[in-house]
VEXFITOR-957852 format. One record per residue (C-alpha): residue number from 1; residue in one letter; chain; x, y, z. Coordinates in steps of 0.05 Angstrom, whole numbers. Layout:
<pts>
PT  seq  type  mol      c1      c2      c3
PT  NUM     a    A       X       Y       Z
...
</pts>
This chain:
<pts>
PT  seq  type  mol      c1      c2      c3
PT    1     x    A    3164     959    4684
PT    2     x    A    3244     956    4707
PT    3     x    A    3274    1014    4685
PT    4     x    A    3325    1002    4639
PT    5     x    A    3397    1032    4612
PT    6     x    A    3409    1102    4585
PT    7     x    A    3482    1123    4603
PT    8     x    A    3543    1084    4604
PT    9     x    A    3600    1124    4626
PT   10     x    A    3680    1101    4634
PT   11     x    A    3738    1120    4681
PT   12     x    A    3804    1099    4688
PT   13     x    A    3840    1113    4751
PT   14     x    A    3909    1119    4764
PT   15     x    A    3945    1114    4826
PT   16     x    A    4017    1121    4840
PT   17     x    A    4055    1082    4885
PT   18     x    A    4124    1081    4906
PT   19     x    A    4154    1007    4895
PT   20     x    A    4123     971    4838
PT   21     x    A    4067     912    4837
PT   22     x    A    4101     855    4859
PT   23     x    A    4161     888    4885
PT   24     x    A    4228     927    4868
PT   25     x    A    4256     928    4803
PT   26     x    A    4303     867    4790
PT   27     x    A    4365     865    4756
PT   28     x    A    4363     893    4692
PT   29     x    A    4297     915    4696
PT   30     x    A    4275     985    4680
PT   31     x    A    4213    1019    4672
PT   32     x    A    4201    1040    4605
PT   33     x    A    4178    1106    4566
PT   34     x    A    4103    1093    4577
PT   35     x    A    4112    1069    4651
PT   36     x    A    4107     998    4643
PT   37     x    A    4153     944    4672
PT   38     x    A    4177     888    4627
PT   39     x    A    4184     831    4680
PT   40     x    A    4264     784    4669
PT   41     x    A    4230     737    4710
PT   42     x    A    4167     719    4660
PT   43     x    A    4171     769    4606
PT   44     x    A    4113     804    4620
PT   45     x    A    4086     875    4623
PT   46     x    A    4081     904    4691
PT   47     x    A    4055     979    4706
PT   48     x    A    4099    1018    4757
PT   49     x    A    4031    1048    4780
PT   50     x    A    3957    1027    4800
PT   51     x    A    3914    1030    4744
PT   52     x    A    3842    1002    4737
PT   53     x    A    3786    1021    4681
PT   54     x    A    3719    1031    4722
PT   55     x    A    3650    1043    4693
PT   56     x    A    3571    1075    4721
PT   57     x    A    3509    1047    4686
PT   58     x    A    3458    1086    4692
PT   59     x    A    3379    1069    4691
PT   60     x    A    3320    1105    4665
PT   61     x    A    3298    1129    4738
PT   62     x    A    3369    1151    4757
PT   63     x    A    3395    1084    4791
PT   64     x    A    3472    1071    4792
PT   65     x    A    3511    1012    4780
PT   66     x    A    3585     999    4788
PT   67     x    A    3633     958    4758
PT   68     x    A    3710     946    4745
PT   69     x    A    3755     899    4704
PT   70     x    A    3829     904    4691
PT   71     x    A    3868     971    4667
PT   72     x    A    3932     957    4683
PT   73     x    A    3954     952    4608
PT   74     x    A    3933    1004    4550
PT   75     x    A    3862    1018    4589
PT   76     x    A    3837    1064    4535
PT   77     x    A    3834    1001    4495
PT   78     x    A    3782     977    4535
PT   79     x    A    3737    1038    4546
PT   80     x    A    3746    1046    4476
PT   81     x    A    3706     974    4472
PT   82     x    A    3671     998    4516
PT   83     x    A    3645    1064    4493
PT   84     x    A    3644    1048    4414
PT   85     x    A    3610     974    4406
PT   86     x    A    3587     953    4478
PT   87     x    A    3556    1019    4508
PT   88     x    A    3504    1029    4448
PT   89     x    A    3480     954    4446
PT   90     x    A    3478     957    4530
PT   91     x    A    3429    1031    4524
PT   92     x    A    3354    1001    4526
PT   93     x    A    3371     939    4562
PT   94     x    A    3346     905    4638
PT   95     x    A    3389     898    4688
PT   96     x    A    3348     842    4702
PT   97     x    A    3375     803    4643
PT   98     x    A    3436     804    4654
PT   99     x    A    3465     740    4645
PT  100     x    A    3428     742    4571
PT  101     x    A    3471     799    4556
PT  102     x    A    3536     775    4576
PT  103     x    A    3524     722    4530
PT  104     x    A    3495     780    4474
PT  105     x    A    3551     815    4481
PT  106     x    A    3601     767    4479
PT  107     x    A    3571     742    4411
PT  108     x    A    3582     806    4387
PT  109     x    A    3657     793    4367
PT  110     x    A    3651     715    4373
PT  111     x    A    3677     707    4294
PT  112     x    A    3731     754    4311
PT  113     x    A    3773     709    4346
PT  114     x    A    3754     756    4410
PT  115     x    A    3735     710    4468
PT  116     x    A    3785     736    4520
PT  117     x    A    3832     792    4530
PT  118     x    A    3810     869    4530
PT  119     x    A    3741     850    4494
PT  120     x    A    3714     805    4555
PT  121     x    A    3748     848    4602
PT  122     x    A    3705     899    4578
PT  123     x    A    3638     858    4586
PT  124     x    A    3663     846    4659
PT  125     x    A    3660     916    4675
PT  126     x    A    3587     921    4643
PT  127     x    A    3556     853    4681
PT  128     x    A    3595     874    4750
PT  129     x    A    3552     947    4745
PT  130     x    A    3486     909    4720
PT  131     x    A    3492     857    4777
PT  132     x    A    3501     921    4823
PT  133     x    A    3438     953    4793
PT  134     x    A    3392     889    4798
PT  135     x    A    3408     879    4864
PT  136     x    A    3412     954    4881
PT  137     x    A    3333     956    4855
PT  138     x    A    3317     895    4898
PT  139     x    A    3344     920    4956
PT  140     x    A    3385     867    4963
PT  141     x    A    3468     847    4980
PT  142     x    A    3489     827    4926
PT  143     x    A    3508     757    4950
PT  144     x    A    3435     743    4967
PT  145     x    A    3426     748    4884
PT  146     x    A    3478     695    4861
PT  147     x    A    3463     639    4913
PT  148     x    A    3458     612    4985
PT  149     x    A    3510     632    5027
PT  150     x    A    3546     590    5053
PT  151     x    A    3589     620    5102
PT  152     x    A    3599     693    5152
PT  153     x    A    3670     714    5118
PT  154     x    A    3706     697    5067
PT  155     x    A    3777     659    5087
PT  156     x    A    3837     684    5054
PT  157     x    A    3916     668    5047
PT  158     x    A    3977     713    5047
PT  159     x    A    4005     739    4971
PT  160     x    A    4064     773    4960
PT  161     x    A    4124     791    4999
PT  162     x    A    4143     861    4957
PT  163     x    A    4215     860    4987
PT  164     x    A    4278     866    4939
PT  165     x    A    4309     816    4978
PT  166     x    A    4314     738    4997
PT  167     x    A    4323     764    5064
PT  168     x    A    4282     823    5062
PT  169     x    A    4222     767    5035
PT  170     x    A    4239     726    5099
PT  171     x    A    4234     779    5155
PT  172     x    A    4167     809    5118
PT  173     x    A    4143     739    5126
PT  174     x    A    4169     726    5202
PT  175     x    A    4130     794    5208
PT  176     x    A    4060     765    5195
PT  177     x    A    4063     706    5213
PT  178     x    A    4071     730    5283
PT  179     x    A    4008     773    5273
PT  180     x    A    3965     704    5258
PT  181     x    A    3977     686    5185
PT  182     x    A    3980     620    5161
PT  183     x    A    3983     612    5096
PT  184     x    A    4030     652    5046
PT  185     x    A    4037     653    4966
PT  186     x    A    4106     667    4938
PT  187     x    A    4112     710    4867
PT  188     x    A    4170     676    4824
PT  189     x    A    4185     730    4783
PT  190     x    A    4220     765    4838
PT  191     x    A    4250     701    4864
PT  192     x    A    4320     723    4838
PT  193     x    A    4363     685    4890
PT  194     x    A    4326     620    4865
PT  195     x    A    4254     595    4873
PT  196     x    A    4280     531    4914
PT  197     x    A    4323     577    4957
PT  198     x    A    4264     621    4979
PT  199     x    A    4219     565    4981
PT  200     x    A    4265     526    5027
PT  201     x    A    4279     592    5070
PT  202     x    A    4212     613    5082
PT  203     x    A    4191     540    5108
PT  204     x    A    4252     535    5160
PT  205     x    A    4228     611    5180
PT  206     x    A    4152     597    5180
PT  207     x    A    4156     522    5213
PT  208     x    A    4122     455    5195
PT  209     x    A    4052     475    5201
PT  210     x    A    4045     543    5157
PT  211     x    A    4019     544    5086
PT  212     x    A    4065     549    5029
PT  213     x    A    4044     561    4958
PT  214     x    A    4091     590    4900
PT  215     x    A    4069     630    4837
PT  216     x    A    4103     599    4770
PT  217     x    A    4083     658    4731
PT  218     x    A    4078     611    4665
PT  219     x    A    4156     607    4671
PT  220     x    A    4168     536    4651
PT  221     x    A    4152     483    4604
PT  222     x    A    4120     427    4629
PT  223     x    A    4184     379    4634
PT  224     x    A    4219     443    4670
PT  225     x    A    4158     459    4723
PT  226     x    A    4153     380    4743
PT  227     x    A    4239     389    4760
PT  228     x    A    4222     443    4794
PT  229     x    A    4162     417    4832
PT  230     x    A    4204     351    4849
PT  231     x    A    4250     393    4874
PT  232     x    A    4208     440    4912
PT  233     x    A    4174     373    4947
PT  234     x    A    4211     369    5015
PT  235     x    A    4179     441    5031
PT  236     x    A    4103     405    5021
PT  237     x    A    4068     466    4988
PT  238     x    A    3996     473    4985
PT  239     x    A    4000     485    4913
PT  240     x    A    4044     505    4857
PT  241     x    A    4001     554    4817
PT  242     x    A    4013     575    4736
PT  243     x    A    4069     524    4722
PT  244     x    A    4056     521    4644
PT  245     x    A    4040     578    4587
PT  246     x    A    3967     577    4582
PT  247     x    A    3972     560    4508
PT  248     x    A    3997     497    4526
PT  249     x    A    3929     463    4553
PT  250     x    A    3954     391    4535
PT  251     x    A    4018     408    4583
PT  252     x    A    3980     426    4639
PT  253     x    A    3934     363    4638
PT  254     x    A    4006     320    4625
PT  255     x    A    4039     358    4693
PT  256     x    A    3971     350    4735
PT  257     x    A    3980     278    4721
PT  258     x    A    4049     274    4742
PT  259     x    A    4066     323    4788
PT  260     x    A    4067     308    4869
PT  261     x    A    4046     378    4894
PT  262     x    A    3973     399    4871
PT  263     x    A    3966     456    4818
PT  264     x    A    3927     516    4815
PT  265     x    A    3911     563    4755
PT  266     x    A    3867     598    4721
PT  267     x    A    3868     673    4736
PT  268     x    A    3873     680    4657
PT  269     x    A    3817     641    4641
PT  270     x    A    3764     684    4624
PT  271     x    A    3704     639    4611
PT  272     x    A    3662     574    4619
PT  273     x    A    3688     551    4554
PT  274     x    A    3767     563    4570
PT  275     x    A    3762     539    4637
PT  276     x    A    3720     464    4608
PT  277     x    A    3761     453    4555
PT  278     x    A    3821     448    4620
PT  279     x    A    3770     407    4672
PT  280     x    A    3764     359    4617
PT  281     x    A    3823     343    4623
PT  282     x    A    3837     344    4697
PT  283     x    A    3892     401    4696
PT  284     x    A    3878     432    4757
PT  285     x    A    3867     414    4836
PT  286     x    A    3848     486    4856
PT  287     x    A    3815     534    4799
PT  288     x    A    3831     611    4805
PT  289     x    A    3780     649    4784
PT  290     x    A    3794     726    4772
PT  291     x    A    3735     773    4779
PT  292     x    A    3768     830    4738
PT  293     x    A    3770     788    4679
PT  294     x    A    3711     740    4686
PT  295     x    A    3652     790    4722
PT  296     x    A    3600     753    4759
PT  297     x    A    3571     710    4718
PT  298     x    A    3626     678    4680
PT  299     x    A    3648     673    4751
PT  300     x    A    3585     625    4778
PT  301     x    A    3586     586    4717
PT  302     x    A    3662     572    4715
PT  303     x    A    3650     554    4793
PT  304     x    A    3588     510    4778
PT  305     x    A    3630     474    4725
PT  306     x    A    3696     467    4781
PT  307     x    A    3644     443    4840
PT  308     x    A    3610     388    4784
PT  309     x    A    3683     360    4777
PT  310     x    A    3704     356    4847
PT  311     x    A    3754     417    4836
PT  312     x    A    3763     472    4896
PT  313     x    A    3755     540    4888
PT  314     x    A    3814     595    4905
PT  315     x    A    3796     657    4877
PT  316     x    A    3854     711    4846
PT  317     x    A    3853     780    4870
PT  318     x    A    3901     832    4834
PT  319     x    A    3905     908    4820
PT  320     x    A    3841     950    4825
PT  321     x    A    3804    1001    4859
PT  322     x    A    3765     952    4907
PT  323     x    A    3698     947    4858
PT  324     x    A    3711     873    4835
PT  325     x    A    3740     854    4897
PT  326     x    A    3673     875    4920
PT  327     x    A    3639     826    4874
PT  328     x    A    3697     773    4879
PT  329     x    A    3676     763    4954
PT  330     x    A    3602     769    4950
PT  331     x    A    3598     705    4901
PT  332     x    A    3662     672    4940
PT  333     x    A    3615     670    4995
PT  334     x    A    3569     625    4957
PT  335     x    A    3616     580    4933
PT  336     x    A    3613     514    4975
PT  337     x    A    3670     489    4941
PT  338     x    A    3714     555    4966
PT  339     x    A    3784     540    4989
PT  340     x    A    3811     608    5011
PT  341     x    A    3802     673    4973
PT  342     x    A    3869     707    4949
PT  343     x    A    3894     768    4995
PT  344     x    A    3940     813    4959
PT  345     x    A    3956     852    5029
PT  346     x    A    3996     911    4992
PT  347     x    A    3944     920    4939
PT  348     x    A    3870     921    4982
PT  349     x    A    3899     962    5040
PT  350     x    A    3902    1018    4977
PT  351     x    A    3838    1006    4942
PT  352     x    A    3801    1019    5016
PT  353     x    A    3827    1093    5011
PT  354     x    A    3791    1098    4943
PT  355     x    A    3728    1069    4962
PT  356     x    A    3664    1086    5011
PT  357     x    A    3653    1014    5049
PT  358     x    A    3664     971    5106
PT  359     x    A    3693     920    5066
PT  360     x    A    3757     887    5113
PT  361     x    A    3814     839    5124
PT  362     x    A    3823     813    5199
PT  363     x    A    3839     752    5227
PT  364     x    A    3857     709    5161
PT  365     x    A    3788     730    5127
PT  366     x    A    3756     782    5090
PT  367     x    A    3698     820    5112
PT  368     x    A    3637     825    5057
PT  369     x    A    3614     897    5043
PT  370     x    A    3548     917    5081
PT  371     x    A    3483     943    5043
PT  372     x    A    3450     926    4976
PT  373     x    A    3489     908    4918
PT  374     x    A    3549     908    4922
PT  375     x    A    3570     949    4975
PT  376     x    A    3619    1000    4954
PT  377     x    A    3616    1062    4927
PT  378     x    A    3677    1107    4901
PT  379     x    A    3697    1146    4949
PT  380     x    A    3731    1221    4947
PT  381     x    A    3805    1188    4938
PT  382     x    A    3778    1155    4878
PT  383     x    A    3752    1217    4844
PT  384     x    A    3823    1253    4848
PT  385     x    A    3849    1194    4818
PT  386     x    A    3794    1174    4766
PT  387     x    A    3797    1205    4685
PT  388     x    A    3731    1202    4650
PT  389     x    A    3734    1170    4583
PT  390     x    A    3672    1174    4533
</pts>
């Protein structure tokens, strides 16, 4: 008999950092009384530090999973999910079923109107530490669990130039391209001297043949983002990526339709019934995936649904100790349909000081974690940072 659950136990950890995520503070922004960032260029809430919630499942004969979803907003909200109505239905259970309780758990608060936010990002947490554990007790990576793989690294692209400048933005960019990079992602909210003025900068600094992708941030309406996009199509990006408030599905599908540059989105999209109800419609060229808010196997359905309609696979990568990360790569490395895997250089060069594992970025690619499961352990750095919540 698989030995089954008797502990769930929940950290958040909180690292400072110096400038913060996504770069200096813009005019007229501040950070607030309980250290969060309320973003001009979007209206969204930013933390000025690292957070992530983490959790350990722990089985019967001692085994140890790990997991991780998003913290960087009121994280005692989720362990509070966590601890109070997921832990007690998780004690008793097999790792070995795990994709039956996803699907248990998220049916827990189905008539509650909770099928995304802090609720699902707590379930991600759970089914990223049972994945670990099932694969831990097979003795297995964790990749060799989810599918065939289907190539040696994982290929990734540029995001982020965290400079409170235009020009500042264009030197950090001259900077790697001339270690190798090739493809770079642009964050809008920062883009205070204009989006089609940093745009049109990077591509005379970068030349004809580099990448060029820009971050909407859910800025626009959909009559705004295709100006924008028509203006933004002498510079020939890649992709222009969260044009359109997710709310507004039917604006999406309209702008896929019309728009010359492809889009991208999904990094909000939690599950296989958000992310169908927007492939129906054929809203998206390149789906986005986030393993902090869709675990592992929200994440192979939603990328069985994108391969079955032709769609290509580009998953997001954001704030976190380096657990889902972890996971992220393992099942990008499966993915046939994989574009290029999201590398957020100012955020993963952190999360490798919290973490034990060989996990790397070199040469325009990640580098999966070695041994079973998936690969990482927290390391010392991540204990001095890490608060246990039960």
């Amino acid at each position: 008999m698989n030995p089954l659950v008797t502990k769930v136990e929940t950290f958040i950890v909180t690292v400072p950092r110096d400038t913060p995520y996504l770069g200096p503070l813009g005019p007229g922004e501040r950070v607030n009384a309980r250290g969060y960032v309320v973003r001009k260029g979007n209206g969204t809430i930013y933390p000025s530090l690292d957070r992530s919630v983490a959790v350990r499942v722990t089985c019967a004969d001692g085994s140890e999973g790990w997991g991780e979803t998003y913290g960087i907003c009121a994280p005692r909200a989720t362990c509070e999910i966590i601890n109070d109505l997921l832990a007690p239905e998780l004690i008793g259970r097999n790792p070995e079923d795990v994709e039956r309780i996803w699907d248990d758990l998220y049916g827990l608060m189905r008539v509650r109107g909770c099928n995304s936010g802090f609720h699902v990002d707590a379930i991600t947490a759970l089914d990223i530490a049972l994945w670990d554990l099932r694969a831990r007790a097979h003795g297995l990576p964790l990749w060799q669990m989810l599918g065939s793989r289907q190539r040696e690294r994982v290929p990734g692209y540029l995001s982020g130039l965290p400079a409170s400048t235009l020009e500042g933005r264009v030197e950090m960019a001259r900077r790697f391209r001339e270690q190798g990079h090739d493809a770079f992602k642009i964050h809008a909210v920062i883009s205070s001297e204009g989006i089609v003025e940093e745009v049109a900068a990077l591509r005379e600094a970068l030349g004809d043949d580099a990448l060029l992708m820009a971050d909407l941030h859910w800025k626009f309406s959909a009559d705004e983002a295709l100006a924008l996009i028509e203006q933004l199509a002498p510079y020939r990006l890649h992709f222009v990526e969260a044009p359109v408030k997710p709310e507004d599905v039917a604006g999406l599908a309209w702008l896929s339709a019309h728009s010359p540059t492809p889009i991208a989105a999904g990094e909000e999209w939690y599950t296989e019934y958000e992310v169908r109800l927007r492939l129906s419609q054929q809203s998206v060229r390149f789906i986005q995936p986030e393993m902090g808010h869709t675990g592992i196997t929200q994440f192979l359905r939603i990328n069985a649904l994108a391969e079955a309609d032709g769609v290509q696979t580009a998953p997001h990568a954001t704030i976190g100790t380096g657990l889902f990360l972890a996971a992220s790569l393992h099942a990008s490395v499966t993915v046939p349909g994989l574009w290029r895997h999201e590398w957020q250089h100012s955020v993963f060069a952190r999360a490798l000081e919290l973490l034990d594992t060989d996990m790397a970025y070199a040469d325009r690619s990640y580098r999966l974690p070695g041994g079973p499961g998936l690969g990482v352990r927290p390391g010392q750095r991540f204990w001095d940072y890490a608060e246990p919540l039960s």
